[in-house]
PDB file with SEQRES, HELIX, SHEET and CRYST1 records, atoms N, CA, C and O in Angstrom:
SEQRES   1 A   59  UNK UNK UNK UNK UNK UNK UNK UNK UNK UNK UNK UNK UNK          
SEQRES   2 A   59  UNK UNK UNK UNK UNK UNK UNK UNK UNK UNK UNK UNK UNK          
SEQRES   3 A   59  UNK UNK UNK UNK UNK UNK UNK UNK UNK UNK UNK UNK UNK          
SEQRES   4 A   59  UNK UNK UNK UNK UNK UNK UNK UNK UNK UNK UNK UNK UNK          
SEQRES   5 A   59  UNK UNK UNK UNK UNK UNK UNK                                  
HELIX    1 AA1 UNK A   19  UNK A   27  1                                   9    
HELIX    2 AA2 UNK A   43  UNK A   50  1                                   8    
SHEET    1 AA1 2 UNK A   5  UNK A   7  0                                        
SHEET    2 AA1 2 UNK A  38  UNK A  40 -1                                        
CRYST1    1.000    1.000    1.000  90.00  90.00  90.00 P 1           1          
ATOM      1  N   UNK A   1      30.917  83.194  38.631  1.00  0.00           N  
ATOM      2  CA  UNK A   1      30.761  82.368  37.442  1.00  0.00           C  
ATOM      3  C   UNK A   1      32.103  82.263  36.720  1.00  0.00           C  
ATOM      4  O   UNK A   1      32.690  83.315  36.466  1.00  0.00           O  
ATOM      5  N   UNK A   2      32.745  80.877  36.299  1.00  0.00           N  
ATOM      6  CA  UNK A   2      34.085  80.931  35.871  1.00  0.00           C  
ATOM      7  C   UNK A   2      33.884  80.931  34.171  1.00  0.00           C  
ATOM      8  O   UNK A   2      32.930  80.391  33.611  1.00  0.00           O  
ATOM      9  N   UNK A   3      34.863  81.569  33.556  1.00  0.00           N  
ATOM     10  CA  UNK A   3      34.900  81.360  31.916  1.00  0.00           C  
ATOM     11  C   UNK A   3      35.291  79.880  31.913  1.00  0.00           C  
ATOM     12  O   UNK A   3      35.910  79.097  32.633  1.00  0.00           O  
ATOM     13  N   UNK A   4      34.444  79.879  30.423  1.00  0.00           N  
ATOM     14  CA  UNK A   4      34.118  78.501  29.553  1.00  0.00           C  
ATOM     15  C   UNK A   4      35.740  78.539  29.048  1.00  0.00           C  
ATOM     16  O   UNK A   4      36.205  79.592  28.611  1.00  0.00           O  
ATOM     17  N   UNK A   5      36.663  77.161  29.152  1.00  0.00           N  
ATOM     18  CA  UNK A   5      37.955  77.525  28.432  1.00  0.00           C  
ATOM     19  C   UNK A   5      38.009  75.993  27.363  1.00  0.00           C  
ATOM     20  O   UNK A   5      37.419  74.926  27.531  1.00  0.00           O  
ATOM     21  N   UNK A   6      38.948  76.415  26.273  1.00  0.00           N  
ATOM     22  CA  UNK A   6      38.674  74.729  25.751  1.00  0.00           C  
ATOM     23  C   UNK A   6      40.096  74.693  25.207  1.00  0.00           C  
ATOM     24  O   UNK A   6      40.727  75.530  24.561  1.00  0.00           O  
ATOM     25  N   UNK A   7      40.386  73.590  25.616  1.00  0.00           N  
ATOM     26  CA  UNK A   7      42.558  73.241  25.799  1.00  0.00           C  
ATOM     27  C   UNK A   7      42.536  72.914  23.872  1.00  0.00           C  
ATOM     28  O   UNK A   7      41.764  72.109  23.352  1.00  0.00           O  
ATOM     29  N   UNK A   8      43.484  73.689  23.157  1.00  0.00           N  
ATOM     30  CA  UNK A   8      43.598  73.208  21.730  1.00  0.00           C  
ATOM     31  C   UNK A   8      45.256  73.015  21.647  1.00  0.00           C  
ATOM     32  O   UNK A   8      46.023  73.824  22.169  1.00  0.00           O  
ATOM     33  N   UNK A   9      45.595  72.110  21.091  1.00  0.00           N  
ATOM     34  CA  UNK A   9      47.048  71.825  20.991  1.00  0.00           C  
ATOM     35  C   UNK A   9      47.226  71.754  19.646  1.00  0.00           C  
ATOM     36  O   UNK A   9      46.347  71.336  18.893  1.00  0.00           O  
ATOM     37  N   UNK A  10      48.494  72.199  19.216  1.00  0.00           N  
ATOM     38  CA  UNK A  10      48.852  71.415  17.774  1.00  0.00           C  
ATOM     39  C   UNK A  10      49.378  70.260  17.129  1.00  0.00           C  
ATOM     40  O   UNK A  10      50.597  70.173  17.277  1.00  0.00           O  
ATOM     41  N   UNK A  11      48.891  69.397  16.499  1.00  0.00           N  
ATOM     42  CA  UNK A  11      49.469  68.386  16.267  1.00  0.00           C  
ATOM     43  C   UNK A  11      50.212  68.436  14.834  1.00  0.00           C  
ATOM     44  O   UNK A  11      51.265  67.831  14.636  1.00  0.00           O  
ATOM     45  N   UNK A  12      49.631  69.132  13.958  1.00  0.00           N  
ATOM     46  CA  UNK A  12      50.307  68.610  12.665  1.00  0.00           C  
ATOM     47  C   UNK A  12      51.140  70.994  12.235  1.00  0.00           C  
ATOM     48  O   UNK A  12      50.662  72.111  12.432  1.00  0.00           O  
ATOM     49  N   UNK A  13      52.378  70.488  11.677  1.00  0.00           N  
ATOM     50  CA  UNK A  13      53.372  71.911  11.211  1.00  0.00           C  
ATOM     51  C   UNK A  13      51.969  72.480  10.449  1.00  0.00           C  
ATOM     52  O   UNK A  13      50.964  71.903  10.032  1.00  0.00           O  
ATOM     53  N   UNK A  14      52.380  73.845  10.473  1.00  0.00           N  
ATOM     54  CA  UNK A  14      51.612  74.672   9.857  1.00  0.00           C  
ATOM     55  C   UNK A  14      52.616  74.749   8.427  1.00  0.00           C  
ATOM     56  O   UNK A  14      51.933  74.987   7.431  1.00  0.00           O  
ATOM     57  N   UNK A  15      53.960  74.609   8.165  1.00  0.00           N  
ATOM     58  CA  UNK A  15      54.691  74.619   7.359  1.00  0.00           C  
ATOM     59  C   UNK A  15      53.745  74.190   5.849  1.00  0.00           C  
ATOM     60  O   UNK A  15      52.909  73.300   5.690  1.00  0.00           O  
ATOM     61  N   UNK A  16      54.185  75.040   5.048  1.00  0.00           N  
ATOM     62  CA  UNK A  16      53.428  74.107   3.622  1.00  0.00           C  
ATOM     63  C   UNK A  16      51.830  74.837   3.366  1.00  0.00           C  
ATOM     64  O   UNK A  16      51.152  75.093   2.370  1.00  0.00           O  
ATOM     65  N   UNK A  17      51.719  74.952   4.376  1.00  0.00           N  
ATOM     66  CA  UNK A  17      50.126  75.718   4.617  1.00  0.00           C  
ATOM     67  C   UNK A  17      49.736  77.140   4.103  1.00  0.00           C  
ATOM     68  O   UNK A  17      50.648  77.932   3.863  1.00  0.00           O  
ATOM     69  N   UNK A  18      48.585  77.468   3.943  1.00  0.00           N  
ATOM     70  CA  UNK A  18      48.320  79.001   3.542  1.00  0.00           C  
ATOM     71  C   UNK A  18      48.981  79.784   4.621  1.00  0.00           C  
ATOM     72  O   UNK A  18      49.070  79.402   5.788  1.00  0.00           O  
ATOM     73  N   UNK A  19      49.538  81.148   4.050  1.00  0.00           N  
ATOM     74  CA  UNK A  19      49.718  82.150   5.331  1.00  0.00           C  
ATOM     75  C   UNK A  19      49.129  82.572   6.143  1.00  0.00           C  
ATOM     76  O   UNK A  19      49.574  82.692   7.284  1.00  0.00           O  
ATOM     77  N   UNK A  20      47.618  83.016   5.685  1.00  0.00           N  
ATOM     78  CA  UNK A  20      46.638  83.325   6.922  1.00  0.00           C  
ATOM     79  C   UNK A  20      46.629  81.778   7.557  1.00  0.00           C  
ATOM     80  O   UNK A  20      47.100  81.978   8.676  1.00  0.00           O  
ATOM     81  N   UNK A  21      46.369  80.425   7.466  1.00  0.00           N  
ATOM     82  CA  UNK A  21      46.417  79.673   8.452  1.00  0.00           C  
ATOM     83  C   UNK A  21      47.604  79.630   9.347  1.00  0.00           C  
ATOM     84  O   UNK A  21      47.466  79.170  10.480  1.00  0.00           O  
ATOM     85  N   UNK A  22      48.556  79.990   9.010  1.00  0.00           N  
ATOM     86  CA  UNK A  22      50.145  79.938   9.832  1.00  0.00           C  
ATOM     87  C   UNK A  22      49.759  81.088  10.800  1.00  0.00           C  
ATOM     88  O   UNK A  22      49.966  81.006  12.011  1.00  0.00           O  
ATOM     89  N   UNK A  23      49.093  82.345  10.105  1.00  0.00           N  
ATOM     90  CA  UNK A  23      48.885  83.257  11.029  1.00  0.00           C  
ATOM     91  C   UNK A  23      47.765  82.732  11.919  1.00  0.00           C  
ATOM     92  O   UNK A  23      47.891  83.177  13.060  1.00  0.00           O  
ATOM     93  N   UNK A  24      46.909  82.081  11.801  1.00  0.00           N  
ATOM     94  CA  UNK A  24      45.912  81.639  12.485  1.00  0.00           C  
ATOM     95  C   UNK A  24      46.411  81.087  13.660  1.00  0.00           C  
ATOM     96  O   UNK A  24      46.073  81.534  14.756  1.00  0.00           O  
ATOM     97  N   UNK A  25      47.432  79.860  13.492  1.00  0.00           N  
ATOM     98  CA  UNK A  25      48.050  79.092  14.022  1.00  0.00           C  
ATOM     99  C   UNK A  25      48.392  80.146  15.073  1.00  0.00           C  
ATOM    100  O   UNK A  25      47.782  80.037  16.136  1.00  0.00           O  
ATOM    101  N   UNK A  26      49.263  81.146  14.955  1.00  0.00           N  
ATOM    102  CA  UNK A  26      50.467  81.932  15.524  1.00  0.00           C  
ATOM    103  C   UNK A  26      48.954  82.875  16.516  1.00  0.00           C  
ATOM    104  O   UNK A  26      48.802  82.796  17.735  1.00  0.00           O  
ATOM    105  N   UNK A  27      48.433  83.338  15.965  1.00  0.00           N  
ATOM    106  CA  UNK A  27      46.443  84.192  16.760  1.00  0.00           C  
ATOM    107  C   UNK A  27      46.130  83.247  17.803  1.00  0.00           C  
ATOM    108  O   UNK A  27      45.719  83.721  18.863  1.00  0.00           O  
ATOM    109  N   UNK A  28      46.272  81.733  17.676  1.00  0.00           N  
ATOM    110  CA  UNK A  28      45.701  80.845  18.956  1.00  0.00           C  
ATOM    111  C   UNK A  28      46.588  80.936  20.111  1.00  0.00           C  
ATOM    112  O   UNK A  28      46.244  80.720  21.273  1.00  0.00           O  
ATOM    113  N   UNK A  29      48.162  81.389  19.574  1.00  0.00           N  
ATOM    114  CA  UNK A  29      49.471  81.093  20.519  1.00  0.00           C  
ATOM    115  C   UNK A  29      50.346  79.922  20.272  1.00  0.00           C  
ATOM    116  O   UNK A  29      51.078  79.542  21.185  1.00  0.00           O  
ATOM    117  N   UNK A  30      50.344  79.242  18.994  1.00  0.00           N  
ATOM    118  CA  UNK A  30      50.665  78.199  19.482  1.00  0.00           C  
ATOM    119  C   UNK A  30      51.659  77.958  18.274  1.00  0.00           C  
ATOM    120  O   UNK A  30      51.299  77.921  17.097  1.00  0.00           O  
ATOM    121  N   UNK A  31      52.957  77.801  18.724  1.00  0.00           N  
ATOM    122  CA  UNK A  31      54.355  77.912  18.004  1.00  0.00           C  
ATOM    123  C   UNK A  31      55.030  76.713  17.993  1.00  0.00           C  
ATOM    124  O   UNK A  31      56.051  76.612  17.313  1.00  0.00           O  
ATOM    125  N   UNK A  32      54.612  75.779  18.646  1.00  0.00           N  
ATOM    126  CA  UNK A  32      55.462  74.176  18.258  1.00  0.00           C  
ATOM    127  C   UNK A  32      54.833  73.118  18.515  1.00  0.00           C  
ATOM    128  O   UNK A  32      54.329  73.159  19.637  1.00  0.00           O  
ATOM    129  N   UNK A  33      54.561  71.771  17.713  1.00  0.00           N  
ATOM    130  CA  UNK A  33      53.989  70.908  17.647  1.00  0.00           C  
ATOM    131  C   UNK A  33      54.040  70.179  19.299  1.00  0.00           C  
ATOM    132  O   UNK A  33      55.077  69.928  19.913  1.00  0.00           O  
ATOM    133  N   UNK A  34      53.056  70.011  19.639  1.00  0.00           N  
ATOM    134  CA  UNK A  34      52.095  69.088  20.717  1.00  0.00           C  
ATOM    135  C   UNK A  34      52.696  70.501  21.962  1.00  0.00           C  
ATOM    136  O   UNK A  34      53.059  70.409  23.134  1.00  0.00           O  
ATOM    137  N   UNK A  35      52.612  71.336  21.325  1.00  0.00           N  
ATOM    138  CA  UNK A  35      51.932  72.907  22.955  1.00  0.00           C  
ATOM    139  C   UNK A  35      50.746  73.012  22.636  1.00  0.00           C  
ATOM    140  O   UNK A  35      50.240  73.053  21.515  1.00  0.00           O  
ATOM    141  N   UNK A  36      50.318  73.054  23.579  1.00  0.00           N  
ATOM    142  CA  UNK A  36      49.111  72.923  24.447  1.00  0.00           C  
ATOM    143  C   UNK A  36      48.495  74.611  24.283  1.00  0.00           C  
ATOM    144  O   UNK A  36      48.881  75.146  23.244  1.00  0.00           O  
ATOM    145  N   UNK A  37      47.926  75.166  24.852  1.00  0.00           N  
ATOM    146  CA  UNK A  37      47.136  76.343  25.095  1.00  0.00           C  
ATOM    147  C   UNK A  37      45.405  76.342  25.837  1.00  0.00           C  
ATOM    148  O   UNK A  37      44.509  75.866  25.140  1.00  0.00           O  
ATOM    149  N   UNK A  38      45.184  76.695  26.737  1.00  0.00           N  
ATOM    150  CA  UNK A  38      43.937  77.082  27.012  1.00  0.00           C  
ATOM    151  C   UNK A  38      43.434  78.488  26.918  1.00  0.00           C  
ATOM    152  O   UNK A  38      43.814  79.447  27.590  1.00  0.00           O  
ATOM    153  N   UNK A  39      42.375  78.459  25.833  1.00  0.00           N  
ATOM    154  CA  UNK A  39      41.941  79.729  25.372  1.00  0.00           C  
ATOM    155  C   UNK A  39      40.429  80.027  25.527  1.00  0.00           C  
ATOM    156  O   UNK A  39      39.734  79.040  25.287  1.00  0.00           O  
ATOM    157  N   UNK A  40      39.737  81.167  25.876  1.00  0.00           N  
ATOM    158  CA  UNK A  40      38.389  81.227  26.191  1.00  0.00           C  
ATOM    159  C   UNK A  40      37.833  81.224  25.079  1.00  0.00           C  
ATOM    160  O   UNK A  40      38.090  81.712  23.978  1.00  0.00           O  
ATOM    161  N   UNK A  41      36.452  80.163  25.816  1.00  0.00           N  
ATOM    162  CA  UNK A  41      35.819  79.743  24.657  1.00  0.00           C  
ATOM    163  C   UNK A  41      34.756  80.720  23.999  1.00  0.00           C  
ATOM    164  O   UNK A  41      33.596  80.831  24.397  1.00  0.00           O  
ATOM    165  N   UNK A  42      35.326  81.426  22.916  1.00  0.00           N  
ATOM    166  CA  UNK A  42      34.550  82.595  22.384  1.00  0.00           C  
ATOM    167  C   UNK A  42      34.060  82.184  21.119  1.00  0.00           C  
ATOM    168  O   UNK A  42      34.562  81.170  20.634  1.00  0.00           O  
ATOM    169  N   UNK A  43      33.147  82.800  20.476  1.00  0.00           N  
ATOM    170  CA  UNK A  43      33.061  82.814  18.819  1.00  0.00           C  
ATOM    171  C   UNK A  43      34.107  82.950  17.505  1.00  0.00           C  
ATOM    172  O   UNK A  43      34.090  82.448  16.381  1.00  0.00           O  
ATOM    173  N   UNK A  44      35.120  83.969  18.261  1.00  0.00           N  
ATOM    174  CA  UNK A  44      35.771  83.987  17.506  1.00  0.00           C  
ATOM    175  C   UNK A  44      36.891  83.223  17.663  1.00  0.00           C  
ATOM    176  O   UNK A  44      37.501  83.163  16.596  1.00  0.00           O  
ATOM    177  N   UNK A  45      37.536  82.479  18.733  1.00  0.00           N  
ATOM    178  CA  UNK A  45      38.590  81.590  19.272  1.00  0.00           C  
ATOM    179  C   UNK A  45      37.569  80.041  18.080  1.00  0.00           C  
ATOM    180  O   UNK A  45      37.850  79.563  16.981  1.00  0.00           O  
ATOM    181  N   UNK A  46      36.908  79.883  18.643  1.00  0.00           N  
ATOM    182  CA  UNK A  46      35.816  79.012  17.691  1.00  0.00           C  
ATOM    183  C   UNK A  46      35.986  79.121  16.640  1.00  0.00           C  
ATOM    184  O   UNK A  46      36.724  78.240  16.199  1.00  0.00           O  
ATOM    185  N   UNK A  47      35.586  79.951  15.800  1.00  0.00           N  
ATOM    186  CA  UNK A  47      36.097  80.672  14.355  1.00  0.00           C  
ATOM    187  C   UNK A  47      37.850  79.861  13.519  1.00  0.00           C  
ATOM    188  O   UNK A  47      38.235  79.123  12.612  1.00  0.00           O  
ATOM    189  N   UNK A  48      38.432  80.860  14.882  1.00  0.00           N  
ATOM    190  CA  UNK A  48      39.912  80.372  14.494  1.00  0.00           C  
ATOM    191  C   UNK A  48      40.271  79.225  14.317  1.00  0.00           C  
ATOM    192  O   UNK A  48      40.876  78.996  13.269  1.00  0.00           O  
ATOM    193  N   UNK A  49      40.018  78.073  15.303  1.00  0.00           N  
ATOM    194  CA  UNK A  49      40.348  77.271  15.392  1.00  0.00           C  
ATOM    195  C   UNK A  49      39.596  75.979  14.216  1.00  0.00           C  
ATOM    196  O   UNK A  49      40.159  74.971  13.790  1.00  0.00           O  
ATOM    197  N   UNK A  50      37.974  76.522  13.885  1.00  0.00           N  
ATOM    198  CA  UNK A  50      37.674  75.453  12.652  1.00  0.00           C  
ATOM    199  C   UNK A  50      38.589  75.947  11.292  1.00  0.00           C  
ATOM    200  O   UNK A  50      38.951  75.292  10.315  1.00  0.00           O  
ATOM    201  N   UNK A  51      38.732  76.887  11.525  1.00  0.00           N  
ATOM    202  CA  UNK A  51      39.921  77.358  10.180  1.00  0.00           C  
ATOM    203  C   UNK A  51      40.772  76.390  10.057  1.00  0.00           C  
ATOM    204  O   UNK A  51      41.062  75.949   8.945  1.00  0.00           O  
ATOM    205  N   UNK A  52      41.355  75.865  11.301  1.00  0.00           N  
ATOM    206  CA  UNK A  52      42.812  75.307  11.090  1.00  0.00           C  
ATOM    207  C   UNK A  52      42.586  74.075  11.919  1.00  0.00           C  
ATOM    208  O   UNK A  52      43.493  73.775  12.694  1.00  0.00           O  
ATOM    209  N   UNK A  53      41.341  73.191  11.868  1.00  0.00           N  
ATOM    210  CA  UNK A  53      40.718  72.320  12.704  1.00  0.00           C  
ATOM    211  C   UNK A  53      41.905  70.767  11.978  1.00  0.00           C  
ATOM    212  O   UNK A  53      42.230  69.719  12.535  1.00  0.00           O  
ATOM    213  N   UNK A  54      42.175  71.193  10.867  1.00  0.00           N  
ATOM    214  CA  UNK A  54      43.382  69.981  10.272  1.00  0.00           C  
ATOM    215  C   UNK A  54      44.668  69.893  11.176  1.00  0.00           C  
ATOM    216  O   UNK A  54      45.069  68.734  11.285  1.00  0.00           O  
ATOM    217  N   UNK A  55      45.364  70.770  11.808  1.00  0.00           N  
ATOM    218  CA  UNK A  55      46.356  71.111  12.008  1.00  0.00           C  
ATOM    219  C   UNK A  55      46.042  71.029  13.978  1.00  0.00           C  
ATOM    220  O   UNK A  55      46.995  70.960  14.753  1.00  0.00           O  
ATOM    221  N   UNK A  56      44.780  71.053  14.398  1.00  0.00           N  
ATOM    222  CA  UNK A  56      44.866  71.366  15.557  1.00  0.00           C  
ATOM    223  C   UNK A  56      44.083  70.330  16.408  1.00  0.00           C  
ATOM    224  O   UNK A  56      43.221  69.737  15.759  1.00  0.00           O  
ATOM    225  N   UNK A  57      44.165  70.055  17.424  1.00  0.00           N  
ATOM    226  CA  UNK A  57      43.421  68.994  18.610  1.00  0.00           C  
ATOM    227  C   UNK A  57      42.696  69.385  19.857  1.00  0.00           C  
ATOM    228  O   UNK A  57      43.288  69.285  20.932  1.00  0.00           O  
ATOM    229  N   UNK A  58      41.290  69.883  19.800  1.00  0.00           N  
ATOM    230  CA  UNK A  58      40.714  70.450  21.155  1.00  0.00           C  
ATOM    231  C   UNK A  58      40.542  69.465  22.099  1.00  0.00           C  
ATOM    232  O   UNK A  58      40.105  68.423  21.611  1.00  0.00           O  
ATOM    233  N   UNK A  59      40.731  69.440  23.245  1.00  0.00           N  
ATOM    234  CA  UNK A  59      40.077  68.455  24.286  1.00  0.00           C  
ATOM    235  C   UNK A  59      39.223  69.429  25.287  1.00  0.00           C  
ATOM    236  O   UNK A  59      38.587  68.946  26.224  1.00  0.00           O  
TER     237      UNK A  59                                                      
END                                                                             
């Protein structure tokens, strides 16, 4: 059985933003506008990512 994965990229700077979202940002992996990342799709990857769902792009 293979893990569930779901590709989130960043589109918009975390710059300007709260610190825990920058840290959020930095918890997914993802350090420069339009990198990519595939991360397993967990509750808490889920979690993270509606935190900072402004700043980020799942496909």
């Amino acid at each position: 059985m293979s893990k569930k994965t779901v590709k989130v990229t960043l589109v918009r700077s975390p710059n300007g933003t709260r610190g825990t979202h920058k840290a959020t940002v930095l918890g997914l992996g993802l350090k420069k506008i339009n990198q990519s990342r595939e991360l397993e799709d967990t509750p808490a990857v889920r979690g993270m990512i509606n935190k900072v769902s402004y700043l980020v792009r799942v496909d």
